[in-house]
C-alpha positions in Angstrom: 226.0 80.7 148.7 225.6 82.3 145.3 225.8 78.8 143.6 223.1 77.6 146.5 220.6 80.0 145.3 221.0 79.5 141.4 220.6 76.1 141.5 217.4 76.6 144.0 216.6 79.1 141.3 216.8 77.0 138.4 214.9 74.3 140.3 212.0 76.1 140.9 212.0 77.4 137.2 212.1 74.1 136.2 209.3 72.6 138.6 206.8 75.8 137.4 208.0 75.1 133.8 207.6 71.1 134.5 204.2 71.4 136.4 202.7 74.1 133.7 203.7 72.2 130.6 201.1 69.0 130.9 198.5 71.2 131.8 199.3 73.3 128.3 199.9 70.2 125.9 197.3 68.2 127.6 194.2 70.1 126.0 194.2 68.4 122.5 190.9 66.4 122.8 188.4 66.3 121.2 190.3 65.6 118.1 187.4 65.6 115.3 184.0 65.8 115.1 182.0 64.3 111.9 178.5 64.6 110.8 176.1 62.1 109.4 174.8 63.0 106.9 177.6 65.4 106.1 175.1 67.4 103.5 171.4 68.0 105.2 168.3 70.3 104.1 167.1 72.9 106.6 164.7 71.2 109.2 166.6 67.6 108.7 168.2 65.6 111.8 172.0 65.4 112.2 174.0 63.0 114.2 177.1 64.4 115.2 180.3 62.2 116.6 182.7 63.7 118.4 186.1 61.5 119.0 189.3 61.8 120.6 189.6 61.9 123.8 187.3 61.1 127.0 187.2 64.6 128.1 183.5 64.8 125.9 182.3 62.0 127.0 181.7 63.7 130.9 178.3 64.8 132.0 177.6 68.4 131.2 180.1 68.3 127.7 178.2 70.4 124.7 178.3 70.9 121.6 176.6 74.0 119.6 176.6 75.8 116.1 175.0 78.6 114.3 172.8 76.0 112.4 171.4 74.1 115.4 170.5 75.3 119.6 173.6 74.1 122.2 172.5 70.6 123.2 173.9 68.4 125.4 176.7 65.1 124.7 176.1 61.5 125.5 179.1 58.8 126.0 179.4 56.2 123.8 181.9 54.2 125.8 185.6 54.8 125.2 186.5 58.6 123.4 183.3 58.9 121.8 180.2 61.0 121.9 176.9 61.5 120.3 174.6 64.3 119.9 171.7 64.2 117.7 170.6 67.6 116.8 167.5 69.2 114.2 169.1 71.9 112.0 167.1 74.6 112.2 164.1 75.8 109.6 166.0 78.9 108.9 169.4 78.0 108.2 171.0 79.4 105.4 172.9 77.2 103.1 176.5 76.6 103.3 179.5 75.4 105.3 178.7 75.6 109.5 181.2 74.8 112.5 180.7 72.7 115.9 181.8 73.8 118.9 182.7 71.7 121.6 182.4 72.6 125.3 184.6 69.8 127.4 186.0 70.4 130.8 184.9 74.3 130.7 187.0 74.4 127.7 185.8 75.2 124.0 187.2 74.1 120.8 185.5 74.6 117.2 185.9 72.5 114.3 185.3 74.4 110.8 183.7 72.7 108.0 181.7 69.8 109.9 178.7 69.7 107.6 176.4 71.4 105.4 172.8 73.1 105.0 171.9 72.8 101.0 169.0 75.4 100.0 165.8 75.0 97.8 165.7 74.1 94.4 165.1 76.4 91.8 162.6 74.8 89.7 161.5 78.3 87.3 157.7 80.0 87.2 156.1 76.4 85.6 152.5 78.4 85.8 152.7 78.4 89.6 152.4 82.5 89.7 148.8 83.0 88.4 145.6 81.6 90.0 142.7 81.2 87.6 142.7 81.1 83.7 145.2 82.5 81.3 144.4 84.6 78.4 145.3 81.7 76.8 143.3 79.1 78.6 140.7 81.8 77.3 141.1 81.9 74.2 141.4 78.1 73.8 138.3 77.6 75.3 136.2 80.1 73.5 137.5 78.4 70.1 136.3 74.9 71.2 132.9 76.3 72.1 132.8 77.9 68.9 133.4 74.9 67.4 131.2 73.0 68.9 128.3 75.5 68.1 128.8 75.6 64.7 129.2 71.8 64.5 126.0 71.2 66.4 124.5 74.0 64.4 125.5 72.1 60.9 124.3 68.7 62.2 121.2 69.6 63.1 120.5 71.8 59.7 121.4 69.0 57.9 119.0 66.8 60.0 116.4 69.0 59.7 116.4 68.8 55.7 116.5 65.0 56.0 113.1 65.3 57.1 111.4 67.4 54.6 113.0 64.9 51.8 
């Protein structure tokens, strides 16, 4: 009897230890995600794959970062979806992760692409409006130039015509 209830014991272990084990192992999709272009400015369109298993490819599978709104998977056919997506104006630069909502369940890929920043091109006279002391002081010398050039000509021109 004892024997009789071990076994039927151990047989039910088992079955909960059989039945619970596919359901654990079997969420390993998607298994990447990749972004074209991998490096993008703020503002710029990204196409993101996701591969790996057809649990992304079902109606209502997302994916969603930090850099871009939640927006909504399309099947390729197969194991693969797409998602284009518009990085937003005011993302920072650096590395972002994807998350992936499949089947209710969520997985996040680190690393899938980056935001580069402006370029730091220096002052190159862009922080004054108007002229310079400089652009002053330029100018006033060619005028003064020119008057005392035009002066001179026309002196000289003038003594022509008493000769």
């Amino acid at each position: 009897m004892r024997t009789t209830r071990a076994l039927a014991a151990s047989a039910a272990a088992v079955a909960l230890v059989g039945l619970a084990a596919p359901s654990a192992a079997a969420w390993d999709q998607p298994s990447s995600v990749t972004a074209a272009p991998s490096a993008i400015a703020r503002g710029g369109q990204l196409v993101l794959t996701v591969s790996g298993g057809d649990a992304c490819t079902m109606t209502g599978s997302t994916i969603s970062s930090n850099a871009f709104p939640t927006t909504n998977l399309t099947s390729m056919g197969g194991t693969t979806a797409t998602a284009t997506v518009r990085v937003n104006s005011n993302a920072g630069p650096g590395s972002y992760s994807v998350t992936t909502h499949c089947e209710g369940k969520r997985k996040t890929f680190n690393g899938v692409f980056t935001v580069i920043g402006g370029v730091r091109g220096g002052l190159g006279g862009s922080n004054s409006t108007g002229a310079t002391p400089t652009d002053i002081a330029i100018g006033g010398g060619l005028v003064t130039a020119a008057v005392v050039g035009g002066g001179v000509f026309w002196m000289r021109r003038r003594s022509e015509n008493k000769i």
